[in-house]
C-alpha positions in Angstrom: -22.5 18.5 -15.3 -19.5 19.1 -12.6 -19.8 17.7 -9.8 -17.5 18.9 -6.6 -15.8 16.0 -4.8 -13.4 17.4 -1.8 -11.3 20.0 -3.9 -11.4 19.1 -7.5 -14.0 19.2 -9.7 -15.2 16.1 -11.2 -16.9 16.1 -14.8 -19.9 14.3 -15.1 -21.2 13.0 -18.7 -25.0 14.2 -19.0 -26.4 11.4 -20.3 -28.3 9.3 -17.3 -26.8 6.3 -17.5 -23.7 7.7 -17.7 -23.7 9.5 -14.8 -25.7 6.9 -12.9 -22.7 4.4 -13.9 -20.3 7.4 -12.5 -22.1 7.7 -9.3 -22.2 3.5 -9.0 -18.3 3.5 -9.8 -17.7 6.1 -7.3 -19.2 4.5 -4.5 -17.8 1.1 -5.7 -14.2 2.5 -5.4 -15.1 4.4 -2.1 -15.9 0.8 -0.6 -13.1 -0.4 -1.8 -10.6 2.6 0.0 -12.7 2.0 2.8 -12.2 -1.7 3.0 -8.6 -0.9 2.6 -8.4 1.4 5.2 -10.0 -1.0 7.8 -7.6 -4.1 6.6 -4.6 -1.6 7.2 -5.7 -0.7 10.5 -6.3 -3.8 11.0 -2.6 -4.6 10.5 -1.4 -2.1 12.3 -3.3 -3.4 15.3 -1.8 -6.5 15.0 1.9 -4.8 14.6 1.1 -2.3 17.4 -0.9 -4.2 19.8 0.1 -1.9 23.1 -0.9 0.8 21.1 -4.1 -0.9 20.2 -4.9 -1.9 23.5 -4.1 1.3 25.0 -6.3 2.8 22.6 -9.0 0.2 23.2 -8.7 1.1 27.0 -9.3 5.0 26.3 -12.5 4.3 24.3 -13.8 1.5 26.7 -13.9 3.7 29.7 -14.3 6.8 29.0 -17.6 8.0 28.4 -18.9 9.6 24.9 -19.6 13.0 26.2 -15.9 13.4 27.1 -14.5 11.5 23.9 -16.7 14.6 21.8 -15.4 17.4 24.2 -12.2 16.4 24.3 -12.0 15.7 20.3 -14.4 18.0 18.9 -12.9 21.3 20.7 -9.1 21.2 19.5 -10.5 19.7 16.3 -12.4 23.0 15.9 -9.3 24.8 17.0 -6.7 23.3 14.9 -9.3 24.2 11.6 -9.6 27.6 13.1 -5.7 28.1 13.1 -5.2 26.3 10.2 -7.5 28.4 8.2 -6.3 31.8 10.0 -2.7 30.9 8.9 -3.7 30.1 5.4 -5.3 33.5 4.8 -2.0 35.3 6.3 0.0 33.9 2.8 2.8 33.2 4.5 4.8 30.1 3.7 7.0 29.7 6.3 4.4 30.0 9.2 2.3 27.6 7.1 4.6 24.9 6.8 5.6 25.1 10.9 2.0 24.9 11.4 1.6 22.0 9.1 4.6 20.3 11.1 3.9 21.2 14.5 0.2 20.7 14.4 -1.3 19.4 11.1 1.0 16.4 11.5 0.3 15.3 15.7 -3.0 16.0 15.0 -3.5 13.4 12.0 -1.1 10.7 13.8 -3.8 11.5 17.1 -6.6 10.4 14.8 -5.2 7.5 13.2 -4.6 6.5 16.9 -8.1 7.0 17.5 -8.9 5.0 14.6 -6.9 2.0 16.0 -9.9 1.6 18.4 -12.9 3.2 16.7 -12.4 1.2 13.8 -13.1 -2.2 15.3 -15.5 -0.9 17.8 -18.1 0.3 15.1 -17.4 -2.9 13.0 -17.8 -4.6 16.3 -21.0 -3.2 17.0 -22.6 -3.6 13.6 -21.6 -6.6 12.4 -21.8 -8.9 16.3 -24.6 -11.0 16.5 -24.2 -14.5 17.9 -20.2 -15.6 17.4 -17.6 -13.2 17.3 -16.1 -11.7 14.0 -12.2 -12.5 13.0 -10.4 -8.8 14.1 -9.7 -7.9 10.0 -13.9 -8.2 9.4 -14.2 -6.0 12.2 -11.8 -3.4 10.9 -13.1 -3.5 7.7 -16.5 -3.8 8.5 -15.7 -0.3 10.8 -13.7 1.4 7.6 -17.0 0.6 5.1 -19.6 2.1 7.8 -17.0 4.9 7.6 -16.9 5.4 4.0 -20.5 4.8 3.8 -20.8 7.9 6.1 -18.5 9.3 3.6 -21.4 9.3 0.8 -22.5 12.5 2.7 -20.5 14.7 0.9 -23.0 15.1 -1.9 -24.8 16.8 1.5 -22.3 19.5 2.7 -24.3 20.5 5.7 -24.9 17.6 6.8 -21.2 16.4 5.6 -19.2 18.9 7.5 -21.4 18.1 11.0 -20.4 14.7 10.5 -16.9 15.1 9.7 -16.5 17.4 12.9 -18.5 15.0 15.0 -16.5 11.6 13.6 -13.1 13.3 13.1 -13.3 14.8 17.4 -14.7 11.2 18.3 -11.6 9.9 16.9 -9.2 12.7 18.1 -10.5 12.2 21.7 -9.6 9.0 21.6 -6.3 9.6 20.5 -5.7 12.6 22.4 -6.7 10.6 26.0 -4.6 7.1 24.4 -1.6 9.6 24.1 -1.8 11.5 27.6 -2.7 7.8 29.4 -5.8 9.4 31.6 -9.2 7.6 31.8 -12.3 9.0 33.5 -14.0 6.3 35.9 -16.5 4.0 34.0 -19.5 4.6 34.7 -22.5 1.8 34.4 
């Protein structure tokens, strides 16, 4: 059995247990990456903390609504573009858009993630006393890659891809131009 994971097709063996002990190692390692991922923006925060808090400040008063428009709209654009330019064949005009907007774009969401990541970890893991920043992160990067695990779903996948991946670029996008909307109660 093949099963498609992002790009490349992964082989599954048929026998149950086999493929059951796949599907368990592939979630295992996803966790892990995850984990990862929130430990090094964890770090990050702790290297860039104007950045962080700048970043905090764009997600703690601005309201979701905006965060979505302001994210999901050049998030559709840029894969619009993207995928125009890659049916045109031509290398040169791929590579400037890969520089000139691939590139921002992916530095605007790993800006984002400086304050979405500890946010969802704050919000799921907060109960009584307040979680160390890393468990945050990392608590924020597993709910992430647990969202991941939709990829078996592609529908349902690519909505949430869109939705998380503009969430994250509005916050980067309003971090990096330094406007807030009023908060409202």
């Amino acid at each position: 059995m093949t099963i498609q994971v992002l790009v490349a097709p992964v082989v599954v063996a048929q026998a149950p247990g086999e493929t059951l002990l796949a599907v368990l190692l592939y979630v295992v390692l996803g966790l892990l990456v995850a984990a990862g991922v929130g430990a090094a923006v964890a770090t990050l925060r702790v290297i860039l903390p104007g950045l962080a808090n700048a970043a905090d400040g764009a997600l703690r008063d601005t309201r979701g609504r905006r965060l979505f428009l302001v994210g999901v709209l050049p998030l559709l654009g840029v894969a619009l573009l993207t995928q125009l330019v890659a049916q045109t064949n031509q290398q040169t005009l791929g590579t400037l858009v890969g520089v000139l907007l691939l590139v921002p774009t992916g530095l605007l969401i790993v800006l984002g993630l400086l304050a979405a990541l500890p946010h969802l970890g704050e919000r799921l893991l907060e109960r009584e006393r307040p979680r160390s920043p890393l468990a945050r992160a990392v608590g924020g990067g597993v709910a992430l890659g647990l969202a991941a695990t939709t990829m078996w779903m592609p529908p349902f996948f690519a909505l949430l891809l869109l939705l998380l991946g503009g969430w994250l670029l509005g916050i980067g996008l309003l971090t990096a131009l330094g406007r807030r909307s009023p908060v409202v109660p």
